[in-house]
C-alpha positions as CSV (number, residue, x, y, z in Angstrom):
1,X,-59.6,88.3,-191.8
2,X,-56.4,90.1,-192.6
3,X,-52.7,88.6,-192.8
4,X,-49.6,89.5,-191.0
5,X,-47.9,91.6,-194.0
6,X,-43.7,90.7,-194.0
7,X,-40.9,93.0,-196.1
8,X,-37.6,91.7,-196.5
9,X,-38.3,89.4,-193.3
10,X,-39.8,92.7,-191.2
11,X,-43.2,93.0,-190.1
12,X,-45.2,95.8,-191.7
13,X,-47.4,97.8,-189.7
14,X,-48.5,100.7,-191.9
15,X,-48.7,101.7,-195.1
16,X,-45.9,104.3,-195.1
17,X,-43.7,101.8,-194.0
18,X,-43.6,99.9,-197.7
19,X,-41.5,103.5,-199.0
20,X,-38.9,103.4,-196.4
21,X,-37.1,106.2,-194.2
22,X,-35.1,107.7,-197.3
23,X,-35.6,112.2,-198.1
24,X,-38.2,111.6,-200.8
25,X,-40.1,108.7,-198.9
26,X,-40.7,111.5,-195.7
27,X,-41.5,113.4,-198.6
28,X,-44.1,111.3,-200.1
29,X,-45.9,110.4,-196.8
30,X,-46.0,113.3,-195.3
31,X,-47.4,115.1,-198.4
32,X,-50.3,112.3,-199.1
33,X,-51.1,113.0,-195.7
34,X,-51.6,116.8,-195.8
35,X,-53.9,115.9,-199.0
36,X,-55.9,113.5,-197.4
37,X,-56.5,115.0,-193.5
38,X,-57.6,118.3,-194.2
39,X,-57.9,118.9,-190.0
40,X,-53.8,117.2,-189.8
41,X,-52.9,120.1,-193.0
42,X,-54.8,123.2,-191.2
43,X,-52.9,122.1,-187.6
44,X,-49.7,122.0,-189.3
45,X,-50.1,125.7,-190.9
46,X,-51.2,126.9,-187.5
47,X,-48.2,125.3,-186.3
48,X,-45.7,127.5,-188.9
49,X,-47.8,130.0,-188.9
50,X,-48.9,130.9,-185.4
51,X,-51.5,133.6,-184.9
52,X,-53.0,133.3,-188.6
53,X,-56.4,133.7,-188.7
54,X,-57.6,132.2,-192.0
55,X,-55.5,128.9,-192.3
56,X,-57.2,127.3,-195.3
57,X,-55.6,125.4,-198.0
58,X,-56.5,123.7,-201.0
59,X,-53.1,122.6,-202.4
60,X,-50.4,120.3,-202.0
61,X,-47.5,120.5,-204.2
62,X,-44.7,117.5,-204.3
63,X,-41.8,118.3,-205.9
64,X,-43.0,121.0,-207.8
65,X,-40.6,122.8,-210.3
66,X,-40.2,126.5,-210.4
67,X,-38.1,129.3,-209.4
68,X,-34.9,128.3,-207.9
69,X,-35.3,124.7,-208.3
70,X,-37.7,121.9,-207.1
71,X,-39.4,122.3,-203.5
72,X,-40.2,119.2,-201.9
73,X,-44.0,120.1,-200.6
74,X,-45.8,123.4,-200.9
75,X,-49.3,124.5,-198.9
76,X,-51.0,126.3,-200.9
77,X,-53.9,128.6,-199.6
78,X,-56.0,131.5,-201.1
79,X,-53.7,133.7,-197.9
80,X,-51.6,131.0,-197.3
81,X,-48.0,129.2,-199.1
82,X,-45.5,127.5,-197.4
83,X,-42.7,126.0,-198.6
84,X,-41.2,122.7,-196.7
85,X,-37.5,121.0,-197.3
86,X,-37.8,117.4,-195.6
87,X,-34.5,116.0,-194.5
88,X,-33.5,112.3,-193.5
89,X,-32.0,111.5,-190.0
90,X,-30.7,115.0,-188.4
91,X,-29.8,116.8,-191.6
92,X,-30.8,120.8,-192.2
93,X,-31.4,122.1,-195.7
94,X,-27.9,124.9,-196.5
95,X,-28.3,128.0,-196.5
96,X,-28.2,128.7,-200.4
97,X,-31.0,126.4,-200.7
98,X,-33.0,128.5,-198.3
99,X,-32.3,131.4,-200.0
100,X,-33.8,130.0,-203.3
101,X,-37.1,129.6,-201.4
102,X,-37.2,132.7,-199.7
103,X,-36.8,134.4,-203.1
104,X,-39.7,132.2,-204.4
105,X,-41.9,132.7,-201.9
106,X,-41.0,136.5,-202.3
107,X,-42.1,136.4,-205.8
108,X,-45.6,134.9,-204.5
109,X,-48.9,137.4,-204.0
110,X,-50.0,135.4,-200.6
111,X,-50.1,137.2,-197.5
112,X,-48.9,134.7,-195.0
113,X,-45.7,133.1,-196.4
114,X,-43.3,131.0,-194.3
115,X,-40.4,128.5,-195.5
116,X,-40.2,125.1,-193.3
117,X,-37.5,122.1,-192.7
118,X,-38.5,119.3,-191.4
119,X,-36.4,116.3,-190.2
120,X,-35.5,113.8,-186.9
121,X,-33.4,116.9,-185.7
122,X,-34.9,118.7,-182.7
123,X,-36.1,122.7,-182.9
124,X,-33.2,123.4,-180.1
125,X,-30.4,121.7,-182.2
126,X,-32.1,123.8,-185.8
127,X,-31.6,126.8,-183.8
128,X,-27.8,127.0,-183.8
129,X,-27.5,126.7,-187.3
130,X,-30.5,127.4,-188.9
131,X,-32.3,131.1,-189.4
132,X,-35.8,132.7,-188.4
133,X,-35.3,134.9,-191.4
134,X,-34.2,134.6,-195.0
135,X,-35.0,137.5,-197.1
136,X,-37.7,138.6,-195.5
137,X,-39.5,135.1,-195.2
138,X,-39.5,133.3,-191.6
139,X,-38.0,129.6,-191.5
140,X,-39.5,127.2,-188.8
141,X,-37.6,124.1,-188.2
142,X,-40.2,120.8,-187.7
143,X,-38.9,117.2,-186.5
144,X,-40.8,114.3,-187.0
145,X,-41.8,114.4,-183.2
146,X,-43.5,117.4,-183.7
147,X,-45.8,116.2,-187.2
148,X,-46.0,113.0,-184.5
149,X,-48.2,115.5,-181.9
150,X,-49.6,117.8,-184.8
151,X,-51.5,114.4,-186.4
152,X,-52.6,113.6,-183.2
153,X,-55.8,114.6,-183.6
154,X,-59.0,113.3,-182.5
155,X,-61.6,115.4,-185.5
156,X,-61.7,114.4,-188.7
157,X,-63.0,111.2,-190.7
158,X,-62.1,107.5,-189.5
159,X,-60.7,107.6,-192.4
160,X,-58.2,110.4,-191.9
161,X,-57.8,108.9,-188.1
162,X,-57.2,105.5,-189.7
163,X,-53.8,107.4,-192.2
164,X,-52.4,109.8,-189.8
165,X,-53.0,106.4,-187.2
166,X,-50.6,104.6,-189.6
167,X,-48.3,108.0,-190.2
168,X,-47.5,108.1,-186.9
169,X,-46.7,104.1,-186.7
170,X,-44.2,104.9,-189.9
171,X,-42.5,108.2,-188.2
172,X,-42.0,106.0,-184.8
173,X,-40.2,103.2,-187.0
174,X,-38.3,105.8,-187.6
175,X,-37.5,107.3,-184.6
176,X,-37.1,103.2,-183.4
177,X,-34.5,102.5,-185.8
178,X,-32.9,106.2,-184.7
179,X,-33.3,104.7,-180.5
180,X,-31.0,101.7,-182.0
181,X,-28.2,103.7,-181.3
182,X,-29.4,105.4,-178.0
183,X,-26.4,103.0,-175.9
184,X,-24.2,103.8,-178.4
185,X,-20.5,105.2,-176.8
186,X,-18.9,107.8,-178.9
187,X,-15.4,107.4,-178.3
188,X,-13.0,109.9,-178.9
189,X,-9.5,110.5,-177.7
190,X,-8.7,113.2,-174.8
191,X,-5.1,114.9,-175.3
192,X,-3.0,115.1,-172.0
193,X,-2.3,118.8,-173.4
194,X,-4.1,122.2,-172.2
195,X,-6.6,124.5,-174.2
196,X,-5.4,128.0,-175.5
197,X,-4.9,130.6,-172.7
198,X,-6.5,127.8,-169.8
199,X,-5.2,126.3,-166.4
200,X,-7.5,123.2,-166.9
201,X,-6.0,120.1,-169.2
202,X,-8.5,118.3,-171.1
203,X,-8.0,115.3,-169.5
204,X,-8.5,117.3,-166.3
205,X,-12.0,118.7,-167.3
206,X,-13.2,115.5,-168.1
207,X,-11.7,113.6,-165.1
208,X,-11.8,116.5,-162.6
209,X,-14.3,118.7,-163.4
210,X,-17.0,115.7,-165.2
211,X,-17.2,117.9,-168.4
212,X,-16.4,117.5,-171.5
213,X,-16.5,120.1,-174.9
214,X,-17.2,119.1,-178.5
215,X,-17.8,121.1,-181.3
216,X,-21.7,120.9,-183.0
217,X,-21.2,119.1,-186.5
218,X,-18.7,119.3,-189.0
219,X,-16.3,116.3,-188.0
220,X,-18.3,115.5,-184.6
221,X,-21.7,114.9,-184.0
222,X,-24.3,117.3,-184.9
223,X,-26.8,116.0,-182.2
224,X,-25.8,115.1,-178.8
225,X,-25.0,111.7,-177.5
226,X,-26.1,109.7,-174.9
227,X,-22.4,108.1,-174.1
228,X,-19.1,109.3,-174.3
229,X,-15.9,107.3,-174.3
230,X,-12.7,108.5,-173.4
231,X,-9.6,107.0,-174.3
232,X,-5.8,107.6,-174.3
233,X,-2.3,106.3,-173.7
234,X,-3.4,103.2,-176.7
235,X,-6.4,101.9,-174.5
236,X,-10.1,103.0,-173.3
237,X,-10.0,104.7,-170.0
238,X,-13.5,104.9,-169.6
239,X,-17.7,105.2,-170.1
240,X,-19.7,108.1,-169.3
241,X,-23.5,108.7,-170.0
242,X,-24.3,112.8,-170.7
243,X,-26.0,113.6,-167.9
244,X,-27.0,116.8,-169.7
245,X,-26.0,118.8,-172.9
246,X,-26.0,122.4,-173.6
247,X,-24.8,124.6,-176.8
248,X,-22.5,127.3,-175.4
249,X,-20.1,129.5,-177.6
250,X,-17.9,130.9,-174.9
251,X,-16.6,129.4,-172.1
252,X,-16.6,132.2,-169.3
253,X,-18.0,130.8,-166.3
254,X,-18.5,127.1,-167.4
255,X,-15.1,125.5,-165.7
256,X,-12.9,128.0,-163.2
257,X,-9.6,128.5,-164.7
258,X,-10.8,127.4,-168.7
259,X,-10.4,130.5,-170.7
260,X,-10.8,128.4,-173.8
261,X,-12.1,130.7,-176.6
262,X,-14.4,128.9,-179.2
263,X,-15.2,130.0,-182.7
264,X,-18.2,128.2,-182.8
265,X,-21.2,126.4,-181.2
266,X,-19.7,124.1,-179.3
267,X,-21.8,120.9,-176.9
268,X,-20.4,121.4,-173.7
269,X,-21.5,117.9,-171.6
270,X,-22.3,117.1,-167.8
271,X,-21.0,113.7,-167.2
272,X,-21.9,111.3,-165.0
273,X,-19.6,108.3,-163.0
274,X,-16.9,107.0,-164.5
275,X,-18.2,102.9,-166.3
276,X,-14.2,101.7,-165.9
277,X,-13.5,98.4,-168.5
278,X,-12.9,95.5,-165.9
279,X,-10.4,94.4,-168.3
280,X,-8.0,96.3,-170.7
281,X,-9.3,97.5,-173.8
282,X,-6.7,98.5,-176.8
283,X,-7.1,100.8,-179.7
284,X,-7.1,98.4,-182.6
285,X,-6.9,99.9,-185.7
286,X,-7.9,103.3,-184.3
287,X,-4.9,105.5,-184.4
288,X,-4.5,109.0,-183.4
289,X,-8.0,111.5,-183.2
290,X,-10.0,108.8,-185.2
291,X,-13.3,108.6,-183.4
292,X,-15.3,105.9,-183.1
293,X,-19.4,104.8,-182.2
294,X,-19.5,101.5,-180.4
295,X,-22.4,99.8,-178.5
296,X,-21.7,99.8,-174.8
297,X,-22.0,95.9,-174.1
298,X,-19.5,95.5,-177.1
299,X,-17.0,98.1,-176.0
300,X,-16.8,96.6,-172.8
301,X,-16.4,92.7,-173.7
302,X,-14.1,93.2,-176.6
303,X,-10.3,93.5,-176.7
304,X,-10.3,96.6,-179.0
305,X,-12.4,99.2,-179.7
306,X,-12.2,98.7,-183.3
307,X,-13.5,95.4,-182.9
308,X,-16.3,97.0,-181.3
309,X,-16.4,99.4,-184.0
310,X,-17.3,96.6,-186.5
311,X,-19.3,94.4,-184.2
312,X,-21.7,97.6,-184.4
313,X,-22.0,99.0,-187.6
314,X,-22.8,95.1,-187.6
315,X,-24.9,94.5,-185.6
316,X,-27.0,97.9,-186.8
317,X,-27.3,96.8,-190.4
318,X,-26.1,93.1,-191.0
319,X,-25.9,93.4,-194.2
320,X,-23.5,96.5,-194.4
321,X,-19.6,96.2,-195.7
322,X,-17.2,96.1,-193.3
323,X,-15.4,99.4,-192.9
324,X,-12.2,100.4,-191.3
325,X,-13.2,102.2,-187.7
């Protein structure tokens, strides 16, 4: 009869799960898997390689050294190589990095040749920053939701049903500890003043018009969010869930009388009713544009949003340092 197996306190349900959730731990799974489920390896070529005809491997590579540096798995058929850069939480490889392994897989003899990220970031989010082409080599973007439908797979041994059974288990842990955060309220500050060249304030397109524009990364969020907070005048104002997200980068057409010219991709979000605090809800320590991720119950029940700030990161992982929000 087999045991309940406990890590650190936390139940573990499949093998993958005693690596954790760091780059080289996807890595490492992800890689044993290919080499094990020969039906889950030829899927996932198919899948980066659509319309091949001969998708046979008989390699897998882990953090192989060689021209421009170390790759983190390579596929390696008679026809066949692809290169793939796995990435924790929403990160995407740069593109001098995908450079280097276009330039290797350039140097290679095989005829179907394709360079791959992989991380929790969806395909639509890769798209506004990543590629399709890098010196002559495609780039596909993967997230873990899509290895999650490509192991699905009902051929193969019971014992390759049994690993990708528990790979899938380990990449939605993953995506569980990700959906911690899903009634998390971004809260930023909304300026009274007006974009370049517009008739619309910024206050006004969030509180008339039930949008609101942020840019994609850098300082901000690089995928969307399920709750925005908008605050001003030292207090929070209010809640509001994104009833939709898309990327825009211009502005013509989106709000009458915003002429608003961005440089960039920027997330231009559909909001929906106002959640008003019943009670009032100070800054704290957050001063000026700081911005903040809070979880809606806390944001709501304490007297700052710093507090709630804390409370949070907290809450997420207890044993983390307290930080300044």
């Amino acid at each position: 009869m087999t045991a309940e197996l406990f890590l650190h306190g936390r139940p573990i349900s499949s093998v993958f799960e005693l690596l954790g959730c760091r780059e080289n731990d996807i890595t490492f799974s992800v890689g044993w898997a290919f080499s094990r489920c020969p039906d889950f390896r030829r899927r996932f070529v198919e899948h980066v390689l659509p319309g091949i005809a001969t998708p046979e491997t008989d390699v897998v590579r882990l953090q192989e050294h060689g021209r421009g540096g170390i790759t983190d798995i390579e596929i390696i058929g008679q026809n066949v190589h692809v290169i793939i850069e796995a990435k924790s939480g929403f990160k995407l490889p740069g593109s001098e990095q995908l450079t280097r392994y276009a330039e290797r897989l350039n140097h290679q003899p095989r005829k179907h040749k394709v360079s791959v990220s992989l991380s929790e970031a969806s395909k639509g989010f890769a798209a506004t920053l990543l590629p399709n082409v890098v010196e002559g080599i495609p780039h596909i973007h993967v997230s873990l939701r899509d290895i999650d439908a490509i192991a699905r797979t009902k051929s193969g041994s019971h014992a390759e049903k049994r690993l990708l059974a528990e790979l899938r288990t380990y990449f939605n842990r993953i995506a569980r500890m990700q959906d911690l955060s899903s009634n998390l309220v971004y809260v930023v500050c909304i300026s009274k003043g007006y974009p370049t060249e517009s008739e619309v304030s910024w206050r006004d397109m969030v509180e008339i018009h039930n949008r609101y524009l942020m840019p994609v990364g850098g300082a901000f969020p690089r995928e969307p969010v399920n709750y925005l907070g908008f605050r001003y005048d030292s207090q929070l104002r209010a809640i509001r869930h994104a009833e939709s997200c898309e990327i825009i980068n211009s502005m013509d057409g989106m709000i009458q009388g915003c002429r608003y010219k961005l440089e960039a991709p920027h997330y231009l979000y559909t909001l929906g009713p106002s959640i008003v605090p019943s009670k009032v809800v100070r800054n704290g320590k957050t001063e000026r544009a700081n911005r903040v991720y809070a979880a809606i119950d806390l944001l709501l029940t304490c007297d700052t949003i710093s507090e709630a700030g804390e409370l949070t990161r907290k809450r997420l992982n207890p044993s983390a340092v307290d930080n300044p929000a």
